[in-house]
C-alpha positions as CSV (number, residue, x, y, z in Angstrom):
1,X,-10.8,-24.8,-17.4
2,X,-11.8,-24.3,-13.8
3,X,-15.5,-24.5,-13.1
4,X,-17.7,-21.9,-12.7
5,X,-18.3,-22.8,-9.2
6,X,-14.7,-22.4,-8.1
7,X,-13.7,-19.1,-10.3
8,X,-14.1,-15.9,-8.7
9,X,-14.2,-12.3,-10.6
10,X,-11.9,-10.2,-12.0
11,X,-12.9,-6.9,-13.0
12,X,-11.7,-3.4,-14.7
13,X,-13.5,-0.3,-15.6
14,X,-12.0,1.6,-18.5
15,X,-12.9,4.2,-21.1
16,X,-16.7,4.5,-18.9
17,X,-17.2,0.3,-19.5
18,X,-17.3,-2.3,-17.1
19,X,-15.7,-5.6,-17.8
20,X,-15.2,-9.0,-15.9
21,X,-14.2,-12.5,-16.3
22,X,-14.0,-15.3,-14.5
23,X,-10.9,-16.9,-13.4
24,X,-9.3,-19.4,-11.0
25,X,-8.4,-16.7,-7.7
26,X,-4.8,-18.5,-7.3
27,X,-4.0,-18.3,-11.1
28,X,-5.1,-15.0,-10.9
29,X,-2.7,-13.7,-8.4
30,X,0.1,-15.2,-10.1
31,X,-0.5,-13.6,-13.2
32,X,-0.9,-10.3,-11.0
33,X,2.7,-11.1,-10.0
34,X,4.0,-11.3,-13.7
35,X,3.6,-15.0,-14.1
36,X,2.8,-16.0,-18.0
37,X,-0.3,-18.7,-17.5
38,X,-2.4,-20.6,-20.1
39,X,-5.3,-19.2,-20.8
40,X,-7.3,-22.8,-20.2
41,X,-5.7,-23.2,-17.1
42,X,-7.0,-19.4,-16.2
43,X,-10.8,-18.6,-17.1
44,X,-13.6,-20.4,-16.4
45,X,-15.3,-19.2,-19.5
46,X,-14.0,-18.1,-22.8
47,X,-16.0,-14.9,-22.3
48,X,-15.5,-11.2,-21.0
49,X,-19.2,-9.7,-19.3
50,X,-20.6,-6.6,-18.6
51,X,-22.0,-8.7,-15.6
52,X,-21.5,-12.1,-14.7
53,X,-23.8,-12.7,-12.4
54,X,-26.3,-12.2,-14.9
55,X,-24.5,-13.7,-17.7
56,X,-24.2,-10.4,-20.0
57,X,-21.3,-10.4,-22.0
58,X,-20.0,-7.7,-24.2
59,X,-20.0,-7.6,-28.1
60,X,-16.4,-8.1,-29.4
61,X,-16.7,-5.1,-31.7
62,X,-16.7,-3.0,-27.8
63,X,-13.7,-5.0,-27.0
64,X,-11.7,-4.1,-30.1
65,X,-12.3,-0.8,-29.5
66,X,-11.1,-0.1,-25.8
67,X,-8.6,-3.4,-25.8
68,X,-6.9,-3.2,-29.3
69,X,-7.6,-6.8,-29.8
70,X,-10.2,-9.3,-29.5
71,X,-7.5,-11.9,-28.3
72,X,-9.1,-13.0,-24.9
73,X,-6.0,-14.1,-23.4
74,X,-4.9,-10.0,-23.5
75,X,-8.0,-8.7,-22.5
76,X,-7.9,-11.0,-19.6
77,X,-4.6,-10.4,-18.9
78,X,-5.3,-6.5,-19.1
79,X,-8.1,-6.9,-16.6
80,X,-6.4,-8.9,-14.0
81,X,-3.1,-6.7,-13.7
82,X,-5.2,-3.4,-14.2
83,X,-8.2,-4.2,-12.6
84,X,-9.1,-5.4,-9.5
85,X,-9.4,-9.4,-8.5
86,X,-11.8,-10.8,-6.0
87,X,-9.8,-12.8,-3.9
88,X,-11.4,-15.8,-1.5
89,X,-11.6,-15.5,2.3
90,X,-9.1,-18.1,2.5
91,X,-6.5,-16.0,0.0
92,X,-7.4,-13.2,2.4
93,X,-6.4,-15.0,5.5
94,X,-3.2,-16.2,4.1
95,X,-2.0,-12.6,2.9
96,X,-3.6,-10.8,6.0
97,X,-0.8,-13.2,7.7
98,X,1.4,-12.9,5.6
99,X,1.6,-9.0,5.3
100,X,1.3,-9.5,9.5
101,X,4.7,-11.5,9.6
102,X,6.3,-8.8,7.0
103,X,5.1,-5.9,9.7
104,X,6.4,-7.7,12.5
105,X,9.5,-8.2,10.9
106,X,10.3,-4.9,9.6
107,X,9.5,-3.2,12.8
108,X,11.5,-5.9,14.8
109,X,14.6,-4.6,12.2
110,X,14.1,-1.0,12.6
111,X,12.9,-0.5,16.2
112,X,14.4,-0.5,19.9
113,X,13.3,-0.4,23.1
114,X,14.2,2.9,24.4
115,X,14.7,1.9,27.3
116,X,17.2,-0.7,26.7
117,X,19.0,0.1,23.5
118,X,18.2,-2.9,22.5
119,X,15.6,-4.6,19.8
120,X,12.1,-6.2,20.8
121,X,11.4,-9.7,19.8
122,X,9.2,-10.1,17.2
123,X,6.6,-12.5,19.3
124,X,6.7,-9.4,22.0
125,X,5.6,-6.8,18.8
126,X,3.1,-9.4,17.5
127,X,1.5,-10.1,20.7
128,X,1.5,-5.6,21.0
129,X,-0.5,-5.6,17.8
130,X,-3.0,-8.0,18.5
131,X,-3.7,-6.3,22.0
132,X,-4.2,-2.9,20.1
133,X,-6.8,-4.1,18.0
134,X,-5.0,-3.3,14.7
135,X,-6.1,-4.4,11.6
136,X,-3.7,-5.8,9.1
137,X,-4.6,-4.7,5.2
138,X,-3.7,-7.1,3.2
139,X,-3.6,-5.2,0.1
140,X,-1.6,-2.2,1.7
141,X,2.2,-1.7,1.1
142,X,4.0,-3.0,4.3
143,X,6.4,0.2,4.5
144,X,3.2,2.4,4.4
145,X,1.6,0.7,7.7
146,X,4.5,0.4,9.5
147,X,4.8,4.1,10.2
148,X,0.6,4.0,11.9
149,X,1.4,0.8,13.5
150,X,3.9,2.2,15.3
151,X,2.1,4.8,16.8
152,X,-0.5,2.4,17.8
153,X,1.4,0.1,19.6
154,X,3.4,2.8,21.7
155,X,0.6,2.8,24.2
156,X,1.1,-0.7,24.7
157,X,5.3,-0.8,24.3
158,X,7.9,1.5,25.1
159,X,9.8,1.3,21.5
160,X,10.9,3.9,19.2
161,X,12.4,4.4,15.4
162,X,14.7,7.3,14.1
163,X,13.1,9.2,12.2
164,X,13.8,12.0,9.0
165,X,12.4,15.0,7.6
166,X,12.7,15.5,4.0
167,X,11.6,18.4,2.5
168,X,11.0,18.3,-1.6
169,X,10.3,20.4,-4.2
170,X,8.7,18.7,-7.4
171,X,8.3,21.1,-10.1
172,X,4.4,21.8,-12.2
173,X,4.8,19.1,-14.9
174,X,4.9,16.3,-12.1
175,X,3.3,18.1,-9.5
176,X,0.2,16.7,-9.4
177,X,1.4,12.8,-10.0
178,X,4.6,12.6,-7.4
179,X,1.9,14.8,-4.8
180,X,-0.4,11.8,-4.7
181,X,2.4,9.0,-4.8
182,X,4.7,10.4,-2.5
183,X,2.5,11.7,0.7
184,X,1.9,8.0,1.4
185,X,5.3,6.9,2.1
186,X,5.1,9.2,5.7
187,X,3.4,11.6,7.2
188,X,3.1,14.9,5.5
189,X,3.8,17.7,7.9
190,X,2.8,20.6,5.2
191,X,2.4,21.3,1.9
192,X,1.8,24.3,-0.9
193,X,1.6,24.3,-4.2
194,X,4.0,27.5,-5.6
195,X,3.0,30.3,-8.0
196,X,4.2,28.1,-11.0
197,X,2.4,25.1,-10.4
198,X,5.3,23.3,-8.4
199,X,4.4,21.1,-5.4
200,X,6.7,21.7,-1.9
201,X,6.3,19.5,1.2
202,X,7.8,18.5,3.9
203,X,7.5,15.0,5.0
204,X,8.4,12.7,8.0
205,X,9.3,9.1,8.0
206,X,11.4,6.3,9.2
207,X,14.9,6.8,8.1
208,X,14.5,3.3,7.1
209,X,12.6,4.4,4.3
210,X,14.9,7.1,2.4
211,X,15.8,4.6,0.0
212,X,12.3,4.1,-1.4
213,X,11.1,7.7,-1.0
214,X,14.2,9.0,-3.4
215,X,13.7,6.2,-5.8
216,X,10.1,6.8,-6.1
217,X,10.6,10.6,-6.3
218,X,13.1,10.1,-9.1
219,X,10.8,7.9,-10.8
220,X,7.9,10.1,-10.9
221,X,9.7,13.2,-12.0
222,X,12.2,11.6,-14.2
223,X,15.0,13.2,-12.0
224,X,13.3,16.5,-11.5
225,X,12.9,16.7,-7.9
226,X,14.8,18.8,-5.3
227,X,15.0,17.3,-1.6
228,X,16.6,18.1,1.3
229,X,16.6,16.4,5.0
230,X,15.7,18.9,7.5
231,X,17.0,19.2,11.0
232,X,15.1,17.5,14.0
């Protein structure tokens, strides 16, 4: 087990409880990836808390009820992929450069200098983002920040991306789900919600980003979505 000293928290509130354990941070994110990790190698105590800092665990007849199991390899596993994992300033530095280098990149792919036709090296983007100040969120989907970045760093850099507008129609029964799921993927230009419930938008983004609007909007309505790309 890793000591107490060197694990950091992992927490998850369900069914109006508060859980934690404590786990090695690295071990932790690879289980968040999907990674199958023995347990011993995982927690620094054999024990799930209420709070850790002051040592208050909870009884395992609480944990039956809102886990299904007293098994404290699922429970832990249940709240590190569903709950939320405190990560160390140095894991934060890595990913915050990490997620920087993935930015950089998918802008340098998707962006030209209007001026030229032609793409801006990735060192010449980096070096635009750094002089506007932008922060980097490391726990943010890349394809999600790309769209502000870009605005940001147009001040700085002539550069530009085609863009599309897709207008969709989601009807009631998903309405409220695909709404929440799919407004972050560009900017939402409008919205209303129709007489029977159904959700209609029209949203702009990077036409490098179709691909992962449809497959999300199939996803969340099973099929049931109606979209459309509107003209310029």
């Amino acid at each position: 087990m890793i000591s107490i000293d060197d694990a950091v928290i992992a927490r998850l509130d369900s069914h109006g409880n508060h859980f934690e354990v404590l786990v090695d941070p690295d071990k932790a994110l690879e289980v968040k990836d999907g990674k199958d990790i023995e347990i011993g190698e995982l927690i620094a105590a054999d024990e799930v808390f209420e709070d850790a800092d002051k040592g208050k665990r909870v009884g395992d007849d609480e944990l039956n009820k809102v886990f299904g199991t007293n098994d404290i390899k699922e429970i832990v596993y249940k709240i590190i992929r569903d709950g939320e994992v405190q990560l160390t300033t140095e894991q934060r530095r890595k990913m915050r450069e990490e997620t920087k280098k993935k930015v950089v990149s998918t802008i340098a792919r998707r962006a030209v200098n209007p001026q030229t036709g032609k793409p801006h090296p990735p060192k010449r983007i980096r070096n635009a983002i750094d002089e506007a100040g932008i922060h980097i969120d490391e726990m943010k989907d890349v394809e999600v920040q790309v769209s502000d970045i870009l605005d940001e760093i147009k001040a700085i850099l002539p550069i530009s991306v085609e863009e599309v507008r897709i207008a969709v129609r989601v009807p009631a029964d998903y309405a409220g789900q695909a709404s929440g799921k799919l407004r972050d993927i560009g900017k939402l230009e409008k919205e209303d919600w129709g007489n029977d419930g159904s959700w209609r938008a029209v949203i702009k983004m990077p036409a490098g980003l179709q691909d992962k609007f449809y497959k999300k909007a199939n996803s969340v309505t099973k099929g049931k979505v109606e979209t459309k790309i509107m003209d310029k």
